[in-house]
C-alpha positions in Angstrom: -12.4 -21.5 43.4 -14.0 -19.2 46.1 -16.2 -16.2 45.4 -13.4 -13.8 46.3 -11.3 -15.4 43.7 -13.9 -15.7 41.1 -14.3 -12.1 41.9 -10.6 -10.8 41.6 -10.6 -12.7 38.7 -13.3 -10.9 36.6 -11.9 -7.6 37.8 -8.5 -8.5 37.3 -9.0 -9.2 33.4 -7.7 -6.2 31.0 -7.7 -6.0 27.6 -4.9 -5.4 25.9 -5.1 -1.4 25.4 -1.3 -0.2 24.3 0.5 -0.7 20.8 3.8 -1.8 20.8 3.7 -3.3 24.1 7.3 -5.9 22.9 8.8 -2.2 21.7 12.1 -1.9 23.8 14.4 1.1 24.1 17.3 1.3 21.5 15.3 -1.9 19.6 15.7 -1.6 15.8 13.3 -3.3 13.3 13.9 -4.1 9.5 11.3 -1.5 7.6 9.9 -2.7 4.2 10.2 -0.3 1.1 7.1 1.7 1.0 4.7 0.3 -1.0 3.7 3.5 -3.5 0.3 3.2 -5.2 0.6 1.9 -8.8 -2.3 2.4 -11.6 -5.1 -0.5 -11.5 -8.0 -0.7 -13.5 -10.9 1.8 -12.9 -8.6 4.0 -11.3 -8.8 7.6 -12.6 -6.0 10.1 -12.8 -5.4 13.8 -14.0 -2.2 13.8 -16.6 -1.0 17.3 -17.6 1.6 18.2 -20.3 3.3 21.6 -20.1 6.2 23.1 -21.7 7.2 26.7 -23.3 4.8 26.3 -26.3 1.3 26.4 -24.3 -0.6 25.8 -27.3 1.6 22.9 -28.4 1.4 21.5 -25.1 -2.7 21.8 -24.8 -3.1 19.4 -27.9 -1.7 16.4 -25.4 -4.2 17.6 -22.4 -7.9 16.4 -22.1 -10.7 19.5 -22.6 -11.4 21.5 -19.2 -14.9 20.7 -18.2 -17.2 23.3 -17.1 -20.0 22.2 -14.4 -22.4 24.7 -13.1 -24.6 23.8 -9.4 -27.6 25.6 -7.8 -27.2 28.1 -5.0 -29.0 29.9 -2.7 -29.7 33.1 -5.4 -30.6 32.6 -8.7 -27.9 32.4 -10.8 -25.9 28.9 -10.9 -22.3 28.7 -9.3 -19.7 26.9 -12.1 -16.7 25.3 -11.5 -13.8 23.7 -13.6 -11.9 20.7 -13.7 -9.5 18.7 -16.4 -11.4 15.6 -17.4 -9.9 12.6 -15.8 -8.7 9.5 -17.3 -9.9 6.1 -16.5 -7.6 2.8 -16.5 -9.4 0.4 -19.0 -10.1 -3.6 -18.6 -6.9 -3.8 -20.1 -4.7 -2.1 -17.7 -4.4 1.8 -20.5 -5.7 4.7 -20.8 -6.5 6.7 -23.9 -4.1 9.5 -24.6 -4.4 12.4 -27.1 -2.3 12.1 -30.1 -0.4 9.2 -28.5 -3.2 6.8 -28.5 -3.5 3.7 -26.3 -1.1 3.5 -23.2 -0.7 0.6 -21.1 -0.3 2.1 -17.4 -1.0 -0.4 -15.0 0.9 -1.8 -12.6 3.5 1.8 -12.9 3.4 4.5 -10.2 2.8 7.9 -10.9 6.6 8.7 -11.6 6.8 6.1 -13.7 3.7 7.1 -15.9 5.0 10.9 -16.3 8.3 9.3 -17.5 6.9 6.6 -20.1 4.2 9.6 -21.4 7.5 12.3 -21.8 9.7 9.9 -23.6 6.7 8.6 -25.5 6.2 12.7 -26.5 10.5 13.0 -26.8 10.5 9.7 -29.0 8.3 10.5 -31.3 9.4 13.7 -31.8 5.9 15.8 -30.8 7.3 17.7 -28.0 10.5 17.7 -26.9 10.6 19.9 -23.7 7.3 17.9 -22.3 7.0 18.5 -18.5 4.8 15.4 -17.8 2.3 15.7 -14.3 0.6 12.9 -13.0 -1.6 12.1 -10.1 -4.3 9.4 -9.0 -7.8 10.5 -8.2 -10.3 9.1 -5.9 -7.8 6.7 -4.3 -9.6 5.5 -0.8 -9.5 3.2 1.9 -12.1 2.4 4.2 -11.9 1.7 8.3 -14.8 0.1 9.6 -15.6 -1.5 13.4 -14.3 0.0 17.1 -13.0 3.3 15.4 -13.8 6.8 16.8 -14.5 8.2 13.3 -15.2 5.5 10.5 -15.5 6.0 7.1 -14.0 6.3 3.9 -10.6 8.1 3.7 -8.4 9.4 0.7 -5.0 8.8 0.0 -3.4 12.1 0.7 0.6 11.1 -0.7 1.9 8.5 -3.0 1.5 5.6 0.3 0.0 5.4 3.6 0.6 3.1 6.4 -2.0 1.0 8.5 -1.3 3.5 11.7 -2.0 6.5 9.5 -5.0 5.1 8.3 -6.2 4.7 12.0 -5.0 7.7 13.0 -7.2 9.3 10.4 -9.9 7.1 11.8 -9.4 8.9 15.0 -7.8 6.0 16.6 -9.3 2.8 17.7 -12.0 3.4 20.9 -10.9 1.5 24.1 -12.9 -1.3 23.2 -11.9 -2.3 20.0 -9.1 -5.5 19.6 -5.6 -3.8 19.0 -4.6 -7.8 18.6 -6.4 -8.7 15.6 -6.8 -6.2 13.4 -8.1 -7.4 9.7 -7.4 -5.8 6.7 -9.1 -6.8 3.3 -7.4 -6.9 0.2 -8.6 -6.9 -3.9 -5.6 -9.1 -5.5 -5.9 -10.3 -9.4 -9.6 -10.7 -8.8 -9.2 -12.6 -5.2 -9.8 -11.3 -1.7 -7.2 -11.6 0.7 -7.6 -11.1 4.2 -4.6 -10.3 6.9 -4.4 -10.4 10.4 -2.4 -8.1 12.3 -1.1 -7.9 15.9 -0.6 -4.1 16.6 0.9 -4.9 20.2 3.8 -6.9 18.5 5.6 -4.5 16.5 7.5 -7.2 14.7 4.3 -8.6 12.7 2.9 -4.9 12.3 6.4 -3.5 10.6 6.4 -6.8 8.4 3.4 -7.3 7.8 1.9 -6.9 3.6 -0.5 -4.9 4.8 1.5 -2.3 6.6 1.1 -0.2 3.7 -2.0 0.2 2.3 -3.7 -0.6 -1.4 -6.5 1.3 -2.6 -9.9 0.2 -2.0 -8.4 -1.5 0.8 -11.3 -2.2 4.0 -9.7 -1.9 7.7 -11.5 -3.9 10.3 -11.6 -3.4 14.0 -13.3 -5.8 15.8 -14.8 -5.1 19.8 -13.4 -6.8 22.7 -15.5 -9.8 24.1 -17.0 -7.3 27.2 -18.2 -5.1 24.1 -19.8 -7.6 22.1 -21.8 -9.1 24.9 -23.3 -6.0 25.1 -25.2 -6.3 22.3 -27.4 -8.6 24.1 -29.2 -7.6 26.9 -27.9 -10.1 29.5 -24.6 -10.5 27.4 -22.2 -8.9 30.3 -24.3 -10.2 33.4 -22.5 -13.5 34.2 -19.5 -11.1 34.1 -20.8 -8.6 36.9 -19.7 -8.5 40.2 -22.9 -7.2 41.4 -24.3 -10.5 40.1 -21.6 -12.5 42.3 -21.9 -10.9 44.8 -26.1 -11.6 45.2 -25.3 -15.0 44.1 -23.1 -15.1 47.0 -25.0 -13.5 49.7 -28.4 -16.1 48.8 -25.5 -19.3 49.2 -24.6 -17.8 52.3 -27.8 -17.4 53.8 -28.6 -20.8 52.5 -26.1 -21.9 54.4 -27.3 -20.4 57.6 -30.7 -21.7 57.1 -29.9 -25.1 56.2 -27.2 -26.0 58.7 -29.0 -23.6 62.0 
């Protein structure tokens, strides 16, 4: 190959920079159920029982806890929260009145239903109004982002382009081809691979919807990782080529005058 085409070469080499590049007009694509957080262990969650008897209802909630912070003067700033509940080894949590609970593996519907019948059944409140949420539920996006970090879940389930989007996007170096998300699974890590220009394997992908304590990985193109060596990206400069091919050529000249 000549210079000139070794040249147009290098310069003619782009990464891959849009999503969705097989995405066609009018296409439709097969969308998995969303995949809605369910209790695991260590997870903690706020559970609050109301109903028209407020004192009834308050035996069935954890205390309020009180916490008090320095400020700038000198009296302490206090704040309140309900004391949280933390999924045991065993998949339950520890409920007033009711005792153990196995919640793992149910959403956060699901718990509110099993704790108001639980209340119904056993005849301690009848008119229970059962609220449930997760707490501390994150991800984490590492690599070629704009803003990495570790990220809450804001709703019930979030989706790989959310989290990125939350992650201020991926910077124009990092690999929209092989993105790798990391997964906790019965005690196992399991790693996928995802193609965010083919929106087939994105929409069907297991990890299209995130897990909690999920880890997203960018990696950097091949031009950005050379740069973390200080002649990583030289054999790739035209500058370089171009020298290389002004000395050949004035080899040439001496050689054959």
């Amino acid at each position: 190959m000549s210079v000139a085409g070794v040249l147009m070469a290098l310069t003619s080499c782009t990464p891959k920079l849009g999503y969705f590049q097989d995405l066609q007009a009018g296409s439709e694509y097969n969308l998995q159920q969303p995949r809605v957080v369910k209790a695991e262990q260590g997870d903690k969650m706020s559970i609050i029982v109301s109903s028209r008897s407020p004192q009834l209802a308050s035996l069935f909630n954890l205390p309020i806890v009180s916490n008090y912070t320095a400020s700038s003067s000198e009296m302490p700033v206090s704040s309140t929260r309900m004391s949280a509940y933390t999924v045991g080894e065993m998949g339950d949590i520890v409920f007033p009145v009711l005792g153990s609970i196995s919640v793992k593996g149910l959403t956060r519907e699901q718990i509110q239903e099993k704790i108001r019948r639980e209340l119904s059944d056993r005849d301690l409140l009848k008119d229970a109004t059962v609220t449930a949420n997760f707490l501390d539920l994150t991800y984490s996006v590492m690599g070629d982002v704009k803003l990495p970090g570790r990220y809450a879940f804001d709703h019930d389930y979030v989706t790989l382009l959310e989290a990125l989007s939350r992650a201020g996007d991926l910077t124009i170096t990092g690999r929209r081809d092989n993105i790798l998300v990391t997964r906790n699974e019965g005690g196992k890590q399991t790693n996928y691979r995802i193609d965010l220009t083919n929106s087939n394997e994105l929409y069907q992908s297991p990890a299209f919807y995130l897990k909690q304590n999920d880890i997203i990985y960018v990696e950097p193109n091949v031009k950005k990782a050379r740069e973390s060596t200080s002649t990583g990206n030289a054999l790739s400069s035209p500058s370089l080529w171009l020298s290389t091919a002004s000395f050949i050529t004035s080899l040439c000249v001496l050689i054959f005058k």
